[in-house]
C-alpha positions in Angstrom: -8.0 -31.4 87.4 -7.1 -34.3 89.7 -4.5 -36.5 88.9 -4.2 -39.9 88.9 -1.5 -41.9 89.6 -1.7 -45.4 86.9 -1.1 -48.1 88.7 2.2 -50.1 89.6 2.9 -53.7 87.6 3.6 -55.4 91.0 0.0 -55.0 92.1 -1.7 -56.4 88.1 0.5 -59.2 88.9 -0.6 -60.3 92.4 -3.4 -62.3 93.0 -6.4 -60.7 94.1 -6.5 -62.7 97.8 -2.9 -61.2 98.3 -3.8 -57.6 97.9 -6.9 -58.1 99.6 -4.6 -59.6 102.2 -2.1 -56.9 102.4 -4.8 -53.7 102.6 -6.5 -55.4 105.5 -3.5 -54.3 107.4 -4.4 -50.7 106.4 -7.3 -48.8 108.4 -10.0 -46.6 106.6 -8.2 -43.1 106.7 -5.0 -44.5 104.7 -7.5 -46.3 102.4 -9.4 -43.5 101.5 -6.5 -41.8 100.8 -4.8 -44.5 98.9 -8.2 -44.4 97.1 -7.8 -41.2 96.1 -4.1 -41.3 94.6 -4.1 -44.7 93.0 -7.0 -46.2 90.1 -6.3 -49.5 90.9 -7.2 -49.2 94.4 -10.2 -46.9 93.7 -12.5 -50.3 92.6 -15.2 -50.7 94.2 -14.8 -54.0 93.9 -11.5 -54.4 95.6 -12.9 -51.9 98.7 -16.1 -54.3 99.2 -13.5 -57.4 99.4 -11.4 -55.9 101.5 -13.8 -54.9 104.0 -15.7 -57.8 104.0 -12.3 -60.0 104.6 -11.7 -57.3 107.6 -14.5 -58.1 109.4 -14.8 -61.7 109.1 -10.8 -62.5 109.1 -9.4 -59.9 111.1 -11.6 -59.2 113.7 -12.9 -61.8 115.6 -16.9 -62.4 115.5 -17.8 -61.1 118.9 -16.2 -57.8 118.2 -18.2 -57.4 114.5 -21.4 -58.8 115.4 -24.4 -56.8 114.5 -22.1 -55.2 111.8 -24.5 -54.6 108.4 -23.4 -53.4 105.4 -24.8 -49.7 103.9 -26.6 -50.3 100.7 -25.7 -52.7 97.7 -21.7 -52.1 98.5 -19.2 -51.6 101.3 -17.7 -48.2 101.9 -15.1 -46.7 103.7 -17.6 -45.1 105.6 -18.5 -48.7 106.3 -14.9 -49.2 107.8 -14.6 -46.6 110.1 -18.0 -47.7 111.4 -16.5 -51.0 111.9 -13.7 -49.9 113.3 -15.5 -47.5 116.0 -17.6 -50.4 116.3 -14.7 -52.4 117.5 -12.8 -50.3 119.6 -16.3 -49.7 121.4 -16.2 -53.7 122.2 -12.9 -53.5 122.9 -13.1 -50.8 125.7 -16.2 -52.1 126.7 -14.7 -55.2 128.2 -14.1 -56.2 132.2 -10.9 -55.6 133.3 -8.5 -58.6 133.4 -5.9 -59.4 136.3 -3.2 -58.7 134.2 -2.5 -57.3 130.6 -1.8 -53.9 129.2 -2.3 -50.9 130.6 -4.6 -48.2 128.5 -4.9 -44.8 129.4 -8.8 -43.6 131.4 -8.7 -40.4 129.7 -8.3 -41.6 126.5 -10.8 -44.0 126.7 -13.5 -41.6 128.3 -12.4 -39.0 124.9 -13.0 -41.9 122.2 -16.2 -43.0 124.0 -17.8 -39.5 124.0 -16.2 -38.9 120.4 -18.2 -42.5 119.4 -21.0 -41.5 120.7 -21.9 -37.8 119.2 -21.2 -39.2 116.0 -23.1 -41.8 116.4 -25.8 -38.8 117.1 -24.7 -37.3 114.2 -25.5 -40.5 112.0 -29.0 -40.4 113.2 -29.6 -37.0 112.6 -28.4 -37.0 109.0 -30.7 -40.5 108.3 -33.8 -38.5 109.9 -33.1 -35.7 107.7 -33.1 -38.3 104.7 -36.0 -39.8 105.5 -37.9 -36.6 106.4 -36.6 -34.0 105.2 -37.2 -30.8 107.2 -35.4 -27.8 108.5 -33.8 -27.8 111.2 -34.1 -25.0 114.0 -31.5 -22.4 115.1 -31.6 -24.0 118.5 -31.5 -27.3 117.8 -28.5 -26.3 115.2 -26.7 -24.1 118.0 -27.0 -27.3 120.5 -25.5 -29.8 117.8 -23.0 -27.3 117.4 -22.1 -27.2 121.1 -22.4 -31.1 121.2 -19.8 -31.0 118.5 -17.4 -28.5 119.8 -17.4 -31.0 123.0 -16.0 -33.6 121.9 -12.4 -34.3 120.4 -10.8 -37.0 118.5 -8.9 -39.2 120.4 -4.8 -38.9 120.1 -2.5 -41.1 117.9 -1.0 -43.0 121.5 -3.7 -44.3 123.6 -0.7 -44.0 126.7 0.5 -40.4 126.1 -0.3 -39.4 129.0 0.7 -42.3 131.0 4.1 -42.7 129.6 7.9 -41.1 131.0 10.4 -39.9 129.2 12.1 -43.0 129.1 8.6 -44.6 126.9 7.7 -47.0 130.2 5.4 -46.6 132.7 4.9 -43.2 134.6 5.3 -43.5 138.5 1.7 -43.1 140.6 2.3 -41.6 144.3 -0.6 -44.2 145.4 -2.5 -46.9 144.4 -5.9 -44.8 144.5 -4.1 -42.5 141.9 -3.0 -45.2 139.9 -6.7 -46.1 139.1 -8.0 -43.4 138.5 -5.3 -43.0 135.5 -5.6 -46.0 133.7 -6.9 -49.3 133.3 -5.7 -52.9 132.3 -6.8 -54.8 128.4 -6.3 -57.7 127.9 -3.6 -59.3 124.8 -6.3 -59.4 122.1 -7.8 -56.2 122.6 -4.7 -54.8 123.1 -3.3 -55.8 119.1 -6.7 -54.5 118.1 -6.3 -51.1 119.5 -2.6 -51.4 118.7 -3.3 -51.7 114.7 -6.2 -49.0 114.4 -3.2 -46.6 116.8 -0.2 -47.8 115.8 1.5 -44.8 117.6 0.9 -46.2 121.0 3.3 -48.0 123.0 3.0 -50.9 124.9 3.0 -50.4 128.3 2.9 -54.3 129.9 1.6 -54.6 133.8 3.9 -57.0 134.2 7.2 -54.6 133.8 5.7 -52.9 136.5 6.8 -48.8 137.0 9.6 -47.4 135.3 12.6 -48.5 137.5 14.6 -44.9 136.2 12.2 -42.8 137.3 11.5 -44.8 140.6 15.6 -44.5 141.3 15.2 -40.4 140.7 12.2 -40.0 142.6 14.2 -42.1 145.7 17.0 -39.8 145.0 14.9 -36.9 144.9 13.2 -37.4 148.6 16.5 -38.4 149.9 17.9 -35.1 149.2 14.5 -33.6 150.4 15.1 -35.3 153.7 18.4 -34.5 154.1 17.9 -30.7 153.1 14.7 -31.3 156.0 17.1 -32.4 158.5 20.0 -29.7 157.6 17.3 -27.1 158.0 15.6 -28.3 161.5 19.6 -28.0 163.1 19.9 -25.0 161.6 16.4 -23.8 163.0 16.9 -25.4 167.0 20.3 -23.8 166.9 19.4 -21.4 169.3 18.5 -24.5 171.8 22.0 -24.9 172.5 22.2 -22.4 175.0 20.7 -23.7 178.2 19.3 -20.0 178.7 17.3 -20.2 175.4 16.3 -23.4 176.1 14.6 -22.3 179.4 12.9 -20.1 177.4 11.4 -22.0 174.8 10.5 -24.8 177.5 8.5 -22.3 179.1 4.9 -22.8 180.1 3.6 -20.3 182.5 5.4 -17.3 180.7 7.3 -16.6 184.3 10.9 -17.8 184.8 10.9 -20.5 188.0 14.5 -19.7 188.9 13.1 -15.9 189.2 10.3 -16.5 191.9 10.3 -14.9 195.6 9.8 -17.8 197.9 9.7 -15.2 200.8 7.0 -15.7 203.0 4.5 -12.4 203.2 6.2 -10.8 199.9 3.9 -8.7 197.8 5.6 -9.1 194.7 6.3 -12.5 193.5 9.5 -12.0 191.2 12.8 -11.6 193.5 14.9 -8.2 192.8 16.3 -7.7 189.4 15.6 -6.3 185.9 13.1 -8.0 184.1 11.7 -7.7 180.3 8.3 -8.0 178.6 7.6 -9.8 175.5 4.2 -10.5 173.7 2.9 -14.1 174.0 2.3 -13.6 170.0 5.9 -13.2 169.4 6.8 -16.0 171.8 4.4 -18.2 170.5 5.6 -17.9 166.7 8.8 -18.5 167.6 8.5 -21.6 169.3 6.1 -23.0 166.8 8.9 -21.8 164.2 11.6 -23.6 166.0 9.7 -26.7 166.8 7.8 -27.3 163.0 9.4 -25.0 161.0 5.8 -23.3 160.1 5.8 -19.7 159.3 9.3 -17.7 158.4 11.5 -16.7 160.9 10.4 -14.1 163.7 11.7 -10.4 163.6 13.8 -9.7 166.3 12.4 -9.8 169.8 10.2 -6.6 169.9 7.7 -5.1 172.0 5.9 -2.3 170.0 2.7 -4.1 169.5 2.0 -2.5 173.5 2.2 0.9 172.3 -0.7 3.0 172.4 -2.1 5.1 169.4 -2.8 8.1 171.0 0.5 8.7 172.8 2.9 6.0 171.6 3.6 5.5 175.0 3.4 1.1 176.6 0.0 0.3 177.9 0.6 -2.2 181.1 -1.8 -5.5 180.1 -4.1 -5.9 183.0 -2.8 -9.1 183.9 0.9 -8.0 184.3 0.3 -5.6 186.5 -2.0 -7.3 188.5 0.7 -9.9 188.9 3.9 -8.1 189.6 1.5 -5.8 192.5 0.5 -9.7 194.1 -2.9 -9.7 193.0 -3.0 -12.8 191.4 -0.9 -16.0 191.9 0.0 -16.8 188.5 1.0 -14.0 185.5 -1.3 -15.7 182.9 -4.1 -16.0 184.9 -7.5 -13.5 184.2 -8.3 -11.4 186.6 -11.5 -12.4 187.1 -10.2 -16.0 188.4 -10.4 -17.0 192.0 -7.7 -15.3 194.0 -5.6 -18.0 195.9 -3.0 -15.5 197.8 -4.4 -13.4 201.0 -2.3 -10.4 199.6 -4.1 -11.0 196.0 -7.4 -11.2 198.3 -7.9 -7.6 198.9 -9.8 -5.3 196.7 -7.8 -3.1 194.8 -9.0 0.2 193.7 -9.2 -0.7 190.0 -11.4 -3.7 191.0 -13.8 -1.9 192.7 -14.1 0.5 190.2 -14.9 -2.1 187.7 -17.8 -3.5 190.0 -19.2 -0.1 191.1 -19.2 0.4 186.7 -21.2 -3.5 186.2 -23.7 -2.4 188.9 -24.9 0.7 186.8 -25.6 -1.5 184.0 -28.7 -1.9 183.3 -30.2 0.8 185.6 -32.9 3.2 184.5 -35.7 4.7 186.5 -38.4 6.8 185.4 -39.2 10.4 186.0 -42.2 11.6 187.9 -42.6 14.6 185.6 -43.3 12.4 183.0 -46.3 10.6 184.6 -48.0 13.7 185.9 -47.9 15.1 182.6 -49.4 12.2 181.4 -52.1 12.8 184.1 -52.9 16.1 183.1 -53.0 15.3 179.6 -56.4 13.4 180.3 -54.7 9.2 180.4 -56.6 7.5 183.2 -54.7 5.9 186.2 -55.5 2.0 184.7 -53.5 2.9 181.6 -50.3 5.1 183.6 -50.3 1.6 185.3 -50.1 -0.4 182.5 -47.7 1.7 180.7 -45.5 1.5 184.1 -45.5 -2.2 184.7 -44.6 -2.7 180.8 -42.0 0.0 180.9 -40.2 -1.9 184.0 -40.6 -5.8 182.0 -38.9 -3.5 179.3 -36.1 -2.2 181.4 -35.7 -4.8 183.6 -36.3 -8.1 180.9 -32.6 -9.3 179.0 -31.9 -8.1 175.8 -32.7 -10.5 173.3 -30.1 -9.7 170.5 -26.5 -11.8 171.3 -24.2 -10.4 173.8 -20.6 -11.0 174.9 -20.4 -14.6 176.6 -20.1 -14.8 180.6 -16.8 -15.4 182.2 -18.0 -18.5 183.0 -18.1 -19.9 180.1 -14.7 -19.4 178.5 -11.4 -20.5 178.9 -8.3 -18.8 180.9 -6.5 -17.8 177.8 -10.0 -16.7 176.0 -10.6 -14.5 179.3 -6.8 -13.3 178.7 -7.3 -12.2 175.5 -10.6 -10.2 176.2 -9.3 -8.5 179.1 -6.2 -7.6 177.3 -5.0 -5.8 174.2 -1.8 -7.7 174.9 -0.5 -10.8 176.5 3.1 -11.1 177.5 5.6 -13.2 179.0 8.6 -11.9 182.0 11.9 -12.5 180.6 15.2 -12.4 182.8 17.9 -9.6 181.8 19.7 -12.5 180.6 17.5 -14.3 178.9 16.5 -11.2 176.9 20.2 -10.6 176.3 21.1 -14.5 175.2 17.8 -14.6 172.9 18.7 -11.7 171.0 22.0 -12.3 170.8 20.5 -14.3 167.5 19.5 -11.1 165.8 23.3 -9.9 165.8 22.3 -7.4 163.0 19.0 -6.6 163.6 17.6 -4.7 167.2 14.1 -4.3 168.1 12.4 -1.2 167.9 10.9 -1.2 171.2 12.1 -2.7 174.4 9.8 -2.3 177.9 11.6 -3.6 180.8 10.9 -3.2 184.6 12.9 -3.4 187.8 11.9 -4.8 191.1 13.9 -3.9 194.5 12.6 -3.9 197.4 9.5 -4.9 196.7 8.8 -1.4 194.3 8.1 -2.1 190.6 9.7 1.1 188.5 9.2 1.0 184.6 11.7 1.4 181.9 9.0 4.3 180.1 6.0 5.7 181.7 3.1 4.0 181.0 0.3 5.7 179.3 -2.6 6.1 181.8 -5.1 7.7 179.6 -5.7 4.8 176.8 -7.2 1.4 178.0 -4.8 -1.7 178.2 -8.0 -3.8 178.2 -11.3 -4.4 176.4 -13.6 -5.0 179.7 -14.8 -1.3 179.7 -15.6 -2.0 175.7 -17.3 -5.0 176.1 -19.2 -3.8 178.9 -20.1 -0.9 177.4 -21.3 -3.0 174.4 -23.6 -4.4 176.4 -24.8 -1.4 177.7 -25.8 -0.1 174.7 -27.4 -3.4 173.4 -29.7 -3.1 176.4 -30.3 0.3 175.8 -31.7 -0.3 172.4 -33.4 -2.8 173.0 -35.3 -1.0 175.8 -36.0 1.6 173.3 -37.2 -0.8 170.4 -39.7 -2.4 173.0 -41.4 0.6 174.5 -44.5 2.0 173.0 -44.8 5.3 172.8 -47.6 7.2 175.0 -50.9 8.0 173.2 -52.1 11.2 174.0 -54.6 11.4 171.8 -58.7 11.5 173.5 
């Protein structure tokens, strides 16, 4: 049995415009619950008076216009209509200059919460009116429509507020926009008594000056953490040597080159080392940005081979070190600008005899006189021959490796070789990994020049490839070969 609390003297003994008077300051979920613990307040004499003096005292007119009453009496359902009613308006209006700042997101949730029950209301008067049932589907998408929307939270600005109750910081203008908006004063104490909860967050206090000393704090430690790490990175620039190094552009060192008139090789004697252009290339871009961790020690495995675990010489080294092309990172296929580079070597020659066989296919004379004999008249062997040469002869349509022509040096580099390196002096080698004092690479390839003779740390293996011209060539090949076979039709010996 419910019980009911009687009702306090004070309240018998006030007039009936001061009560009415001090409810309005109540909104329609602590009425209804004051309803339901007190007689006195449980009239519906006293609700009607109340909510009539709400919307014509409390609320100004624009914001209640429209608003009708629901049968011979108001309810509290008739409140809370009001009151979504109002805060509708309220949110509804342009923004002002200045004012106070209301959360986006919270206005976006009670908009959408408004409007399905407002749906909701429309349904339920249908069903009144014409009573019928209603289908699965329909019922299943009502459901979802429901489950979509939430209430909106007690504080309007919880999600715009610090932890000191003032205004959050925005990295940008663009972000600040997007995150809230501005009310004006009136709507402001509107929304202010239906959430009490919220706090005022005035535009003209600006940003919370606590948070805006931390966050200055917080990128000046950043920056100096920034700048402790860069001189701990370009440490290793001290040292002229290392410096030369990393300054390097043509992967040869300058103060290395033969100036001798007539020389073959273009390094002067002395013991020289080979590093991979990858390597090298991380660790400048590491020293310089910071990008990527911190190279391994200087290492020179990647020019193993598979097969024998023995170095493969790139192309382009040794066509350099033996004076066959002016410049170490340079393809081989470039214009030679030395007369000793302008001879043929034997690996050259080998590689045009190989591109003059592609392509090549000639047909056999056995073929055609069986043909004869099998009864197919000379007009069609002729036919057959003069489509079997447009076959042969015409380009493969399907895509095939670009032309030399058309890419860069260091795109024809890295097709004509597994690898790319860089020449390092003995003491370069020896000042840059003097850096790794606990760490040593795992392979080192180094090679010695006197007297003109080039003599390798390790034997190179001879039997793998060092390059991918052979693969891409025979690529090709095969390309044309298929196509060739796709194209020709086969004889018909049927008569």
């Amino acid at each position: 049995m419910k019980a009911v609390i009687r009702t306090p003297p004070m309240f018998d003994q006030l007039p009936t415009e001061l009560t009415v008077n001090i409810l309005t300051y109540l909104r329609a979920y602590d009425l209804s619950a004051l309803n339901q613990t007190c007689r006195f307040f449980a009239s519906p004499a006293l609700v009607h008076s109340v909510i009539k003096h709400t919307a014509e005292h409390v609320y100004t007119t624009e914001l209640t216009a429209g608003f009708e009453r629901e049968g011979k009496e108001y309810t509290f359902e008739s409140l809370r209509n009001m009151e979504w009613l109002v805060v509708a308006r309220v949110l509804s209006r342009p923004e002002p200059a200045d004012g106070y700042y209301v959360s986006k997101s919270w206005c976006k949730t009670a908009l959408k919460w408004l409007e399905v029950h407002q749906d909701e209301q429309k349904d339920s008067t249908a069903s009144k009116k014409n009573p019928k049932k209603v289908s699965k589907k329909k019922q299943r998408m009502r459901n979802r429509r429901l489950s979509e929307a939430s209430p909106p939270w007690p504080n309007v600005n919880s999600d715009l507020t610090c932890c000191h109750d003032n205004l959050q910081h925005c990295n940008s203008t663009r972000n600040a926009r997007s995150r809230r908006r501005l009310l004006d004063k009136q709507a402001w104490k509107v929304l202010k008594k239906l959430y009490p909860d919220s706090v005022s967050l005035d535009s003209g206090n600006g940003e919370c000056v606590h948070c805006r000393v931390e966050l200055e704090s917080i990128k000046l430690e950043q920056k100096q953490l920034e700048e402790q790490q860069k001189e701990e990175r370009r440490k290793p620039l001290s040292c002229p040597i290392v410096r030369g190094v990393y300054t390097r552009t043509r992967g040869v060192p300058s103060q290395s080159l033969n100036s001798k008139d007539g020389a073959t090789c273009p390094l002067k004697p002395g013991l020289y080392h080979v590093l991979p252009r990858a390597w090298l290339h991380g660790w400048r871009k590491y020293l310089k940005t910071g990008e990527g961790d911190r190279q391994c020690a200087p290492d020179a495995s990647e020019l193993l081979c598979d097969g024998h675990r023995l170095p493969l010489l790139p192309p382009h080294l040794e066509a350099y070190v033996h004076g066959e092309t002016s410049q170490l990172l340079m393809s081989t296929d470039a214009p030679l600008s030395t007369p000793a580079a302008a001879a043929a070597t034997p690996r050259q020659a080998s590689r045009d005899s190989f591109s003059g066989l592609v392509g090549m296919n000639t047909v056999d004379s056995e073929t055609w006189n069986a043909l004869r004999a099998a009864g197919v008249s000379q007009q069609e062997l002729d036919a057959q021959r003069s489509l079997s040469f447009r076959t042969i002869h015409q380009p493969p349509t399907t895509p095939t490796a670009p032309s030399s022509s058309s890419l860069s040096n260091n795109e024809l580099l890295d097709v004509e070789n597994n690898v790319v390196v860089e020449i390092l002096t003995d003491a370069e080698f020896t000042a840059l990994e003097k850096w790794w004092p606990a760490v040593h690479s795992s392979f080192g390839m180094r090679f010695s020049i006197n007297e003109g003779e080039v003599s390798w740390s390790t034997l190179p293996c001879r039997e793998c490839d060092a390059s991918g011209k052979c693969y891409h060539l025979s690529v090709r090949t095969r390309s044309i070969k298929k196509a060739a076979q796709k194209r020709a039709p086969t004889a018909n010996l049927e008569y």
